[in-house]
C-alpha positions in Angstrom: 31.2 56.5 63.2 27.7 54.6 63.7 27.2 51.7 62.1 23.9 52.8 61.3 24.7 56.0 60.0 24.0 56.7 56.5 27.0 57.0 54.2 26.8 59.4 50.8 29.1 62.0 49.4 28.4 65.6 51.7 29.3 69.0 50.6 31.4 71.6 53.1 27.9 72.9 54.7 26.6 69.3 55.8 29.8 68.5 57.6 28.8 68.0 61.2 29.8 71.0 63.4 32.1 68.7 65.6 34.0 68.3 62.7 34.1 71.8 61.5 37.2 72.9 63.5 39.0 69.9 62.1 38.4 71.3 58.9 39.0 74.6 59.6 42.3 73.5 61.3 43.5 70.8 58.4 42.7 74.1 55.5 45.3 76.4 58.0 47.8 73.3 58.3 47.8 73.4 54.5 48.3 77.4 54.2 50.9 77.4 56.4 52.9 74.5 54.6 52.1 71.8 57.6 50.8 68.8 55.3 51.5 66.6 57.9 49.3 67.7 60.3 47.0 68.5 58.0 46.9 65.0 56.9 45.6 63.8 60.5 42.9 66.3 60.6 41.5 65.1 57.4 42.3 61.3 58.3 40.2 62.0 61.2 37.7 63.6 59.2 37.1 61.2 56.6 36.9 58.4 59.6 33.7 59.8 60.7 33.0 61.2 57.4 34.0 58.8 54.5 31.5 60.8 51.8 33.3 64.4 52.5 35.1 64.8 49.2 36.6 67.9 49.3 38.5 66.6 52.3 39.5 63.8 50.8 40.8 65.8 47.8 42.6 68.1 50.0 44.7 64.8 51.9 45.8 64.0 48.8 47.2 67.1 47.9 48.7 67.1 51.2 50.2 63.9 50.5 51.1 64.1 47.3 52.8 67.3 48.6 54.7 66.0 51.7 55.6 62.6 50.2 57.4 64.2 47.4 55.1 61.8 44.8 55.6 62.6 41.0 52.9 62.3 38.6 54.4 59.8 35.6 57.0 58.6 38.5 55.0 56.3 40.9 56.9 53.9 42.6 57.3 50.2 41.4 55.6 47.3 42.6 57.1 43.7 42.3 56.4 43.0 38.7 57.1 46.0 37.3 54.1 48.1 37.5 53.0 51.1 39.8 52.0 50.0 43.0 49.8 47.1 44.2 47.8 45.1 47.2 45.0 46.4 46.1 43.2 42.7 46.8 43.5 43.3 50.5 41.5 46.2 51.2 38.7 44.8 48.7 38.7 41.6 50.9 38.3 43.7 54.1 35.5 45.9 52.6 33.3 43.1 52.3 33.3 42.8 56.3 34.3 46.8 56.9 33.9 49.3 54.0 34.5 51.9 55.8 37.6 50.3 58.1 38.9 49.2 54.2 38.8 53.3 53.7 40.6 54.4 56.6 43.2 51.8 55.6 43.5 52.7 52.5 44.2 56.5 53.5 47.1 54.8 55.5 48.8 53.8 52.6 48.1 56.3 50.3 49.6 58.7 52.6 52.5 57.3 51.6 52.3 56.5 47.8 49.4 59.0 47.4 49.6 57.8 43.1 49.6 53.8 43.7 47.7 52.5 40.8 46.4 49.6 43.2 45.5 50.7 45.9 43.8 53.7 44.4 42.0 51.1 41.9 40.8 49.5 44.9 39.6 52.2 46.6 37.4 53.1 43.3 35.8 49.7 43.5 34.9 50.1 46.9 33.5 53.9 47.0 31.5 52.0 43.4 30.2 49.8 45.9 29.6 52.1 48.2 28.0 54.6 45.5 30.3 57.4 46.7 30.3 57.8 42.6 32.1 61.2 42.7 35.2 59.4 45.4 35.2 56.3 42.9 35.8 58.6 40.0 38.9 61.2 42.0 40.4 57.9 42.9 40.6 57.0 39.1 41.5 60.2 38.6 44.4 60.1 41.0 45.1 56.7 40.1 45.8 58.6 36.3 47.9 61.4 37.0 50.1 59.4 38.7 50.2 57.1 35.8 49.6 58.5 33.0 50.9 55.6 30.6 48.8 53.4 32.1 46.3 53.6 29.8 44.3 50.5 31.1 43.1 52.8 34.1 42.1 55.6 32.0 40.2 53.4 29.8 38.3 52.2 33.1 38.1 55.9 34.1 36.4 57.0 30.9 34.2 53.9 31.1 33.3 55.0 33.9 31.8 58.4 32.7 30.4 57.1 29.9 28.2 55.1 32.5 27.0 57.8 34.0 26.1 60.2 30.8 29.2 62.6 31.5 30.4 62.6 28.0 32.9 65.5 29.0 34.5 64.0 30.9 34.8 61.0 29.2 35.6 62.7 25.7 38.3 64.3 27.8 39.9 61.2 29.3 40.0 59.1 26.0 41.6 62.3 24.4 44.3 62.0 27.1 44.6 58.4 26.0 45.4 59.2 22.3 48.1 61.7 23.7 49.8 58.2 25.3 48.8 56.2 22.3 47.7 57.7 19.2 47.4 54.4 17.8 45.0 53.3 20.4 41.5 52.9 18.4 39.0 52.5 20.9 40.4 55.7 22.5 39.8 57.7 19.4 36.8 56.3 18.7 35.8 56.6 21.9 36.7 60.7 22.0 34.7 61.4 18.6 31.1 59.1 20.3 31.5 61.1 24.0 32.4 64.8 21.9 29.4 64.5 19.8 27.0 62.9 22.6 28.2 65.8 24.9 28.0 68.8 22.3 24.5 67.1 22.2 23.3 67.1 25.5 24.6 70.4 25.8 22.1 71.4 23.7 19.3 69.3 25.0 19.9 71.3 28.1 20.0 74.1 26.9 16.6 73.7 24.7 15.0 72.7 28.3 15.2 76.2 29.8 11.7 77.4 29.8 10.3 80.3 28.4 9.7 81.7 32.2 12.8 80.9 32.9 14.2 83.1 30.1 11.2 85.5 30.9 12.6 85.7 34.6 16.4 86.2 33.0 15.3 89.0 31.4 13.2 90.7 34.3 16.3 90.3 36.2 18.6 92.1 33.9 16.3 94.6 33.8 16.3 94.9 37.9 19.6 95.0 37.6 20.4 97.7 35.6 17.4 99.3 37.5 19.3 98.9 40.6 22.9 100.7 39.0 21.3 103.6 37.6 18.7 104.4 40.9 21.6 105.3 43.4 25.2 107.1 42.5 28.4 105.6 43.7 28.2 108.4 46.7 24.9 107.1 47.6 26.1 103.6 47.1 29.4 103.9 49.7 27.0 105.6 52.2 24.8 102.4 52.1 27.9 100.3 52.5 29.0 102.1 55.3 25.7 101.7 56.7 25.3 97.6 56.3 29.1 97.5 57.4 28.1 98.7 60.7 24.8 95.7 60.7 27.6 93.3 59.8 30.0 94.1 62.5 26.9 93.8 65.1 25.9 90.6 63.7 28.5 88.6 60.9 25.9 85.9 60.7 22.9 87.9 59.3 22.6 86.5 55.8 20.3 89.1 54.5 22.4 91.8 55.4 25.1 90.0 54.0 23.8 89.3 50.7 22.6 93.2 50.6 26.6 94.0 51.3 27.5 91.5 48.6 24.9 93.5 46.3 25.7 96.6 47.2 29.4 96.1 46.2 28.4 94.3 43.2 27.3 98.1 42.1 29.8 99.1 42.6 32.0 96.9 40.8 34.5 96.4 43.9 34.8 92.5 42.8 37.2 91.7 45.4 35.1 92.6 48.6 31.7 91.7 46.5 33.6 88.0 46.1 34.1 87.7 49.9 30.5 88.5 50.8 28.7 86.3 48.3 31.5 83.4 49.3 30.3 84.2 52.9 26.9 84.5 52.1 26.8 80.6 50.4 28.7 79.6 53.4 25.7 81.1 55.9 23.2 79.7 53.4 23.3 76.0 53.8 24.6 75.4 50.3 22.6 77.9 48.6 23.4 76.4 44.9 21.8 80.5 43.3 24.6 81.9 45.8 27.4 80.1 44.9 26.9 80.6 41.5 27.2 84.4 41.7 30.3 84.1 43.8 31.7 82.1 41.0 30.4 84.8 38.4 32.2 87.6 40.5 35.4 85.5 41.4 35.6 85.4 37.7 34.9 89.1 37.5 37.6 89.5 39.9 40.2 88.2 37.8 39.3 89.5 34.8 39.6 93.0 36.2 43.0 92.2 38.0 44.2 91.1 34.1 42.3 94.0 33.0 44.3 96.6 35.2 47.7 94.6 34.3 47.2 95.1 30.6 46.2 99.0 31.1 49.7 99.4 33.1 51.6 97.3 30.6 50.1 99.3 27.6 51.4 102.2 29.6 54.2 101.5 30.0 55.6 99.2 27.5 59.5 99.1 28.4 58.8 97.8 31.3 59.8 93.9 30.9 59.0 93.0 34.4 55.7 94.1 34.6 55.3 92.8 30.8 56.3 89.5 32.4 54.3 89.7 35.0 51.5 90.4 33.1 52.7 86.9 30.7 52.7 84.8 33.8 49.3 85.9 35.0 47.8 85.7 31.8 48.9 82.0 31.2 48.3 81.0 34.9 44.8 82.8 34.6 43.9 79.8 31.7 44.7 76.8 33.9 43.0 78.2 37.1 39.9 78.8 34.7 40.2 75.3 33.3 40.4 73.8 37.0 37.3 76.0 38.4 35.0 74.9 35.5 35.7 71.1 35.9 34.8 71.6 39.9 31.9 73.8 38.6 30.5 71.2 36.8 31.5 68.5 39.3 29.0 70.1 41.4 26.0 71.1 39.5 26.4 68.5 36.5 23.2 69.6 34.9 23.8 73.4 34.7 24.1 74.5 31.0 25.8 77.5 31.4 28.5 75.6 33.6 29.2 73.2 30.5 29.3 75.8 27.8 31.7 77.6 30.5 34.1 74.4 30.8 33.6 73.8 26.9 35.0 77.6 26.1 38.2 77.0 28.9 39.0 73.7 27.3 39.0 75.1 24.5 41.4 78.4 25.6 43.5 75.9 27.4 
């Protein structure tokens, strides 16, 4: 990449459309079980690209994946602990940040959980103020070592830094579970709850009253909008948009009225894949992928919905009552995981927090 080019953390819509069908090759790789080509797609993309998380994210899972790497079973350096050299690649940053990055994904291809080479790779994206890649390598460098409690106390420093008291409240809990004797840790998860249960509120105090004033009008649009057409009349105007969409996939606006449309009428599924389509033609429309969260949510509520219904029908059925077990409990995790990368992304959204609050709490 150019030496002049600026370097910051992008989302999937700024990638650079030369690299677009890397990425769209390296996400097939990974559906179809190939990590290791996957892995030199997103090698390739994070050369020219250092600041594209979610690829970087998605190498390590590869890695993790094709490596065999256990969290709580990282391999053993010299003296004992989990992995090290990290000295070297902090030595080369100073000349070559970004060669000291592509060398780094090198290695952790390999030993994707190595607690130094990973804590080197957080001091140089901190350097580099990739904040969000400083704090996944932490992240990475605790999962894979999860009784090394000297990186998660750096980890939860680290929050605390930047105001994410979530996050940090979260990471000292996961301390205590290690050591429950270890004082800072507890002290340090009773400060971060209380300061976060705090700026929750701050944030949520901050909405303005036009703000609420436009929440309401929109409600009342909305439930305008579901009683002004019948579900006849709404499948008609489907059918009608389908046919604008297969003329032109790249319309927004008539995507965003197909999204709508099947919004009314409650067909989650397809209403998911037009919104998720719609933020993708968007340019990162933050309002857009919002709603596709809402209705991915939707979604799945209404799958567990329909699962409950059938099992309540019939109730001697112990497949389908395990089935419904298994998807219930899974449900809670996935929940957990998509608030946390909710938040990730738009820190300062209230309704996210008190979202991630009431799955940590389920969880």
């Amino acid at each position: 990449m150019s030496e002049t080019k600026e370097i910051r953390e992008i989302t999937e819509a700024e990638l650079p459309a030369a690299l677009k069908d890397h990425w769209k090759n390296a996400k097939a790789s990974v559906e179809r079980n190939n990590h290791g080509y996957a892995i030199k797609f997103l090698q390739a993309i994070l050369k020219e690209e250092p600041g594209f998380l979610n690829a970087r994210k998605l190498v390590r899972q590869a890695e993790i994946i094709q490596s065999g790497a256990i969290p709580g079973a990282a391999k053993k350096g010299l003296f004992g602990t989990s992995g090290g050299g990290g000295s070297s690649f902090i030595r080369q940053a100073k000349k070559d940040s970004i060669g000291a990055l592509v060398a780094i994904e090198k290695e952790l291809e390999k030993d994707p959980f190595n607690c130094g080479i990973n804590e080197a790779f957080y001091e140089i994206a901190l350097n580099m103020n990739l904040l969000d890649t400083a704090a996944f390598a932490l992240e990475t460098a605790k999962t894979g070592n999860p009784a090394n409690t000297k990186v998660a106390h750096k980890l939860a420093q680290f929050y605390v830094n930047r105001e994410m008291h979530l996050d940090a409240s979260r990471v000292y809990r996961e301390i205590v579970k290690q050591d429950p004797g270890d004082g800072e840790a507890v002290r340090g998860e009773k400060d971060c709850s209380a300061k976060a249960s705090m700026q929750q509120n701050r944030m949520s105090e901050s909405s303005s009253f036009q703000d609420l004033v436009k929440t309401d009008e929109a409600a009342e649009l909305e439930k305008a909008s579901r009683t002004a057409l019948t579900k006849e009349q709404l499948e008609e105007r489907a059918g009608e948009l389908a046919a604008q969409y297969e003329a032109d996939p790249n319309n927004l606006a008539v995507v965003k009225q197909l999204a709508q449309t099947y919004e009314q009428l409650e067909d989650w599924n397809t209403c998911h894949s037009f919104y998720s389509w719609a933020f993708e033609l968007s340019n990162g429309d933050v309002a857009l992928r919002a709603k596709a969260n809402e209705i991915k949510d939707k979604a799945a509520d209404q799958h567990i919905k329909d699962l409950e219904a059938s099992a309540a029908a019939d109730p001697n059925n112990q497949e389908l009552q395990s089935q419904l077990q298994e998807i219930q409990q899974s449900r809670v995790g996935e929940r957990l995981e998509e608030c946390q990368e909710r938040v990730k992304q738009n820190p300062t959204d209230p309704k996210m927090r008190f979202d991630l609050g009431q799955a940590l709490y389920d969880a």
